[in-house]
C-alpha positions as CSV (number, residue, x, y, z in Angstrom):
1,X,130.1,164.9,147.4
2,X,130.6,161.4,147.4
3,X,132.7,159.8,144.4
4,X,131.5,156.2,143.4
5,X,134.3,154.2,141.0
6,X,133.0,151.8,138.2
7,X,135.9,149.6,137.6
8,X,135.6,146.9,135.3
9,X,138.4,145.2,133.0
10,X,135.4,143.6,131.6
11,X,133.2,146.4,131.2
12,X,129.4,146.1,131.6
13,X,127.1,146.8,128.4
14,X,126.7,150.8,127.6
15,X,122.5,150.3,128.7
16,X,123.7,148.9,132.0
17,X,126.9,151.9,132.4
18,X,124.2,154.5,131.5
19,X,121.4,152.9,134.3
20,X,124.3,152.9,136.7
21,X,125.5,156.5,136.3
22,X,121.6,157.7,136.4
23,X,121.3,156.2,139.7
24,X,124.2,157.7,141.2
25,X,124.0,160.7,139.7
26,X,120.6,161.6,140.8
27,X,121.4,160.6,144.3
28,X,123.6,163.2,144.0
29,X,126.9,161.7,143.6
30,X,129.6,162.2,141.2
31,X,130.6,158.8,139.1
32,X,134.2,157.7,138.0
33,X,134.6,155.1,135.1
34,X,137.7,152.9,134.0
35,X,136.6,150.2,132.0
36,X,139.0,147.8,130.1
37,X,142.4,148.6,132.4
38,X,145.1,146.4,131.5
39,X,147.3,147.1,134.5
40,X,146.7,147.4,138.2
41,X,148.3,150.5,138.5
42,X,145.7,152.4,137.1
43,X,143.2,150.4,139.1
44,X,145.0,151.8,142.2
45,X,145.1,155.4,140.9
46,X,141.7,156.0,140.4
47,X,140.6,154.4,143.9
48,X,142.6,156.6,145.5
49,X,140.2,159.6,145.9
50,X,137.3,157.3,145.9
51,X,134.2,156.8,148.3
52,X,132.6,153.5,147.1
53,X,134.3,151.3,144.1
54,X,131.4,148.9,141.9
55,X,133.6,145.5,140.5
56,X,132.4,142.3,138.3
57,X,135.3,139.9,138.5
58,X,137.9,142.9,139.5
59,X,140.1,141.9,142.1
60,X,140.1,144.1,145.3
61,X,143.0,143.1,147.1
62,X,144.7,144.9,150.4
63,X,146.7,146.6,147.6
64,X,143.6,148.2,146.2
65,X,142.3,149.0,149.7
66,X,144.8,150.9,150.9
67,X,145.5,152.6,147.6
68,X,141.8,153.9,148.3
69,X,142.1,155.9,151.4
70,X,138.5,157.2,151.2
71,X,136.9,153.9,150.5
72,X,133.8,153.1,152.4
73,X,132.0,150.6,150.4
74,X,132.3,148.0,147.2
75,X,130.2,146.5,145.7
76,X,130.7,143.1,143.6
77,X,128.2,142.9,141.0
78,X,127.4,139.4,141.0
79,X,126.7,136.5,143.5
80,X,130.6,135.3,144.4
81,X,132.8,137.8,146.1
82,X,136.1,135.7,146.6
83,X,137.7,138.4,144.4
84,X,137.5,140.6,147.4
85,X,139.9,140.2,150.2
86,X,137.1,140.9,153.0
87,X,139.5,140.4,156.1
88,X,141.6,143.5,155.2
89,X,138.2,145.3,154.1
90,X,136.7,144.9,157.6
91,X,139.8,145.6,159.2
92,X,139.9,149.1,157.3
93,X,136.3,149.6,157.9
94,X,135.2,148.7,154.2
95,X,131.7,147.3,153.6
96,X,131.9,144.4,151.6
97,X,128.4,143.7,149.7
98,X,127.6,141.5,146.5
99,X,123.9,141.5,144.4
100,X,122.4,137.7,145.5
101,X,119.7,137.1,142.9
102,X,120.2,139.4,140.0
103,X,122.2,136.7,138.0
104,X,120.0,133.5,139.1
105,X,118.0,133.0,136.0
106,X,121.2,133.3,133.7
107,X,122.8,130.5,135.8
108,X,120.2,128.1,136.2
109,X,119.6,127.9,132.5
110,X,123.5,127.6,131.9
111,X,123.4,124.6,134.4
112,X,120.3,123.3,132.1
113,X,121.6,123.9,128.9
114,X,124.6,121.6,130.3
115,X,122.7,119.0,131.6
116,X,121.1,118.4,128.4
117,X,124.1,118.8,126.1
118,X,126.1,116.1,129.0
119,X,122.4,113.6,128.7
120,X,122.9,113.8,124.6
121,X,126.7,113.2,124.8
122,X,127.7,116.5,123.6
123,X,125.1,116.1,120.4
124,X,128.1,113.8,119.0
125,X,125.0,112.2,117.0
126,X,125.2,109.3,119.7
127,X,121.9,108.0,121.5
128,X,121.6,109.9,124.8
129,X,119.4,110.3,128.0
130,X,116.4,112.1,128.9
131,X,116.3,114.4,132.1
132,X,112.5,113.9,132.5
133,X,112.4,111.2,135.3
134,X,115.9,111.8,136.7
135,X,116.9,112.7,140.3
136,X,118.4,116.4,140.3
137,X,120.3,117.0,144.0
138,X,120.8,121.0,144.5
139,X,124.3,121.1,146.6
140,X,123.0,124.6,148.0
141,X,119.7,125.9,147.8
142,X,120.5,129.9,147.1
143,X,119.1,132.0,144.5
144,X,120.4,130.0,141.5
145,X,119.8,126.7,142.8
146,X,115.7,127.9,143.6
147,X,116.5,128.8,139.5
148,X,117.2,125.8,138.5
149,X,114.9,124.2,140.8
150,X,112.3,125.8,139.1
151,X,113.3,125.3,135.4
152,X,114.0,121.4,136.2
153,X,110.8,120.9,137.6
154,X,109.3,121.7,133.9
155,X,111.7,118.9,132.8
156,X,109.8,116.3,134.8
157,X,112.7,115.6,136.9
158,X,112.5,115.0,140.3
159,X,114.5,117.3,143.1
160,X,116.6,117.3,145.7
161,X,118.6,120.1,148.1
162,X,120.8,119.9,150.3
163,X,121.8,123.2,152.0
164,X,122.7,123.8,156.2
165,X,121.8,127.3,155.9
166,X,118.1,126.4,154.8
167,X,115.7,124.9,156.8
168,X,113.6,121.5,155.9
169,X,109.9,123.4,155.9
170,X,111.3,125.9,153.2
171,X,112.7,123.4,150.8
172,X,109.6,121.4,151.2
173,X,107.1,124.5,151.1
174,X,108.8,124.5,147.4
175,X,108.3,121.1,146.3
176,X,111.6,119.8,146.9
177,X,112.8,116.2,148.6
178,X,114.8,118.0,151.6
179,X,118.1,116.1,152.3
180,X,119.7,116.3,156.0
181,X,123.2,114.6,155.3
182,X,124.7,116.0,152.0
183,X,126.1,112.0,151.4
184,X,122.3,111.2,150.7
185,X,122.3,113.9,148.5
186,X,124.8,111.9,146.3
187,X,123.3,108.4,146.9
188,X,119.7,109.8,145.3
189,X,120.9,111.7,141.8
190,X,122.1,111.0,138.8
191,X,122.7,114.8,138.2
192,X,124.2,117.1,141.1
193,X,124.5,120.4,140.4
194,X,126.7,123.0,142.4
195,X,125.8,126.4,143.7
196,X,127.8,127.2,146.8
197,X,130.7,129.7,147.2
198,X,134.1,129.2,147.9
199,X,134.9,129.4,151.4
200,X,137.7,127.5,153.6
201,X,134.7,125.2,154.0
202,X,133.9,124.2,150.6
203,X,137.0,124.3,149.0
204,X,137.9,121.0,147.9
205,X,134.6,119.3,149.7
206,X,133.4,117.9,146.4
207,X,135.7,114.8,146.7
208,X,135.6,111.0,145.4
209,X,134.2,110.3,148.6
210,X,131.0,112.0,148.1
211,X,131.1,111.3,144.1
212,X,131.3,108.1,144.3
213,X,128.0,107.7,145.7
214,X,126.4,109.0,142.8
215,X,124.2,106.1,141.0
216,X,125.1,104.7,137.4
217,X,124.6,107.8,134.6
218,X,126.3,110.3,137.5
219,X,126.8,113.9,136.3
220,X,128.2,116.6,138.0
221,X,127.6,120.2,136.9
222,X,129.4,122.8,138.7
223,X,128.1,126.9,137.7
224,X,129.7,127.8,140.9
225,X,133.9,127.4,142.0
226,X,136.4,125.3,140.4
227,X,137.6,125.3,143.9
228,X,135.4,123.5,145.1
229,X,135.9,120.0,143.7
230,X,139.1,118.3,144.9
231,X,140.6,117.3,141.2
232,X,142.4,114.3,142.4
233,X,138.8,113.2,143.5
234,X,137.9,114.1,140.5
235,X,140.5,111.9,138.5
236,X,139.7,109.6,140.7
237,X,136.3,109.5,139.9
238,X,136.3,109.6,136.0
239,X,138.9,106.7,136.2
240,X,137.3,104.9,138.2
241,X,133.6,105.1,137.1
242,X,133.1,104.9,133.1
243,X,129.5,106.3,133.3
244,X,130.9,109.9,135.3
245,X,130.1,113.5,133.1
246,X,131.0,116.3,134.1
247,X,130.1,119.8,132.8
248,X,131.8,123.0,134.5
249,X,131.6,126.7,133.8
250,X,134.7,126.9,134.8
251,X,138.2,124.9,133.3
252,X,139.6,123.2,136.1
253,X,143.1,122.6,136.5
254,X,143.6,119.4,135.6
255,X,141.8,119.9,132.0
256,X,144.7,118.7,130.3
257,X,144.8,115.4,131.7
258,X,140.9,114.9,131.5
259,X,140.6,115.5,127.7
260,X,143.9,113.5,126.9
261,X,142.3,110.3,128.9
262,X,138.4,110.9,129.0
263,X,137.6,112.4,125.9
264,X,133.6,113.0,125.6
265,X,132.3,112.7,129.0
266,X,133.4,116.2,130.1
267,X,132.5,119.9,128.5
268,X,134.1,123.3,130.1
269,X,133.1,126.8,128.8
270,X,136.3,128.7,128.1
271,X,135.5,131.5,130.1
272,X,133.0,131.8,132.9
273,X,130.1,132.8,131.3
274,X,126.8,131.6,133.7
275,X,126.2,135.6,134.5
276,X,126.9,136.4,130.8
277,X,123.6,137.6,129.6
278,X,122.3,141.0,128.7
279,X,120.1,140.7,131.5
280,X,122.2,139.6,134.0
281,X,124.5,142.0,133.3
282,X,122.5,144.8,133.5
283,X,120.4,143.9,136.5
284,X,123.3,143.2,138.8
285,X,125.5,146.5,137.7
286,X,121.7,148.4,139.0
287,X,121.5,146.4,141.9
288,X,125.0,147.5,142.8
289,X,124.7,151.3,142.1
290,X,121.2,151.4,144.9
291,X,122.8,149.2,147.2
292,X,125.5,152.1,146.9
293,X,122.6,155.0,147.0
294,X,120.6,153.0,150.0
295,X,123.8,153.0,152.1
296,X,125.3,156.5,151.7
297,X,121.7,157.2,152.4
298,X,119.8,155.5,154.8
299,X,123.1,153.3,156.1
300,X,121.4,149.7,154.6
301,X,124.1,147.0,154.8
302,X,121.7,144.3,154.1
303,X,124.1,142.9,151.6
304,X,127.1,143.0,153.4
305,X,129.6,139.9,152.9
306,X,132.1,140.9,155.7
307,X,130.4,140.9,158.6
C-alpha cells in the first residue's frame, strides 16, 4: 500500500486535511500527518518510510530526500516550488509537481487590494489616485497574472503582458496590449505587477534599469519572489525617483533602510499571505492529493516541475 505524508509546519485548515485524507484514502492508500513540527528531525523521520510527501512552504531539501528512501513523488501545494531542491529530486528519481491555478484568484485580489491601498497613499487621509485609466503591465502572464488581468479590467484600467513563454495571439485573444521586449513593458505602466518564479533567470532581473523606465506615479507590486528584484536597484530607484511605490507580499531585505528613509511610499505584509485564504487553501491541498492519486494510478506527471 502506498503511504502518502502531509507535512506541513503550517498546517492546512481541518476541511482541507479531511478533503485530502478522503482522496487518498479511497484510492486506497494509507495517509501520514505531521503538522506544526518545529524541528527537521522529525520531518526526516516520518519521510523515511514514505511513498509520496504533500508540502505548502516545507522545505524538501537533499536532506529530506534521502532521509525518504521510498519517496516517489511531492507535491508542493501552491504555485512556487523553490522550496524544493529539484536537481537532487531528479537525480533520485523524485517527481517534483506543484498545483498552477488553485491559488490564482487569492493572489490577484492581494495584488489589487495593494494597488489600491499604494493609489490612496496607504489611506493616510491624503488625496490619492484612481486605477481606472491607468496602464497595468503583467511581468508574466500565468494563472495569477490572467487573475489579475481579469479583476483590473473591471477597474477600467488598461493592460499590458509581457511573458516569453506566451505567445502574442493568446494575450491578445484575452484583451491584452501584448508586449515583445519586457523594457516596453516598463516604458507603458504606471503599475507593474510581478508574477514569475524564481529561477537563475529572474533572480535579481527586476533592476533600476528596467524600473526606471516606469512613467511618473510608478508602482511596483510584487505577489511573487523577493528574489527577484535586485534591492540595490531598488534603493536606487526609490532615491532616485520621488514618485516610486512599492507594495510586496514579501519583506525584502533591505526593509530597514526603506522605512528609515522612504517612509509612506512602500507597504510589505509581514508574512506571505497572497495564497492565504480559505479557498486557496483548501483547493490547492485537493489538487495535490489527485495529482498524487492520478500518478500512482494512471502515471500523469502533467505537473511535473523537474523535468
Amino acid at each position: 500500500m502506498k503511504k502518502i505524508l502531509i507535512a506541513t509546519e503550517k498546517p492546512f485548515a481541518k476541511v482541507a486535511v479531511e478533503g485530502i485524507k478522503k482522496i487518498i484514502e479511497d484510492a486506497g492508500f494509507e495517509v501520514a500527518l505531521l503538522e506544526n513540527y518545529s524541528q527537521k528531525v522529525e520531518l526526516l523521520q516520518a519521510a523515511a518510510d514514505v511513498n509520496a510527501i504533500i508540502i505548502r512552504s516545507d522545505i524538501v531539501d537533499s536532506d529530506v530526500l534521502a532521509a525518504a528512501k521510498n519517496l516517489k513523488i511531492v507535491v508542493r501545494a501552491g504555485a512556487g516550488y523553490d522550496n524544493i531542491d529539484l536537481a537532487t529530486a531528479s537525480a533520485k528519481g523524485v517527481v517534483a509537481m506543484n498545483t498552477p491555478g488553485q491559488n490564482s484568484n487569492a493572489v490577484a485580489e492581494l495584488a489589487i487590494g495593494m494597488m489600491i491601498f499604494a493609489a490612496r497613499n496607504n489611506f493616510n487621509g491624503v488625496s490619492g489616485t484612481e486605477l481606472k485609466g491607468k496602464n497595468l503591465g503583467l511581468h508574466a502572464y500565468g494563472h495569477v497574472g490572467k487573475a489579475v488581468a481579469t479583476i483590473a479590467r473591471g477597474f477600467g484600467m488598461e493592460i499590458y503582458a509581457f511573458d516569453p513563454f506566451v505567445d502574442k495571439k493568446t494575450i491578445e485573444a484575452e484583451g491584452i496590449h501584448y508586449v515583445a521586449d519586457v523594457s516596453d513593458l516598463y516604458k507603458s505602466c504606471q503599475y507593474v505587477s510581478l508574477h514569475m518564479p524564481a529561477t537563475q533567470q529572474t533572480k535579481k532581473s527586476i533592476n533600476f534599469g528596467l524600473l526606471s523606465l516606469m512613467p511618473k506615479g510608478a508602482t511596483l507590486i510584487n505577489t511573487a519572489r523577493k528574489e527577484v528584484v535586485d534591492e540595490e536597484g531598488l534603493l536606487e530607484m526609490f532615491t532616485e525617483r520621488a514618485d516610486f511605490k512599492y507594495v510586496s507580499d514579501v519583506e525584502p531585505d533591505c526593509k530597514g533602510l526603506i522605512a528609515e528613509k522612504f517612509s509612506g511610499r512602500f507597504y510589505f505584509t509581514p508574512k506571505k499571505i497572497g495564497a492565504q485564504t480559505a479557498e486557496a487553501n483548501n483547493n490547492a491541498g485537493l489538487a495535490a492529493a489527485r495529482q498524487i492519486v492520478h500518478f500512482f494510478t494512471d502515471g500523469d506527471t502533467t505537473f511535473q516541475v523537474n523535468k
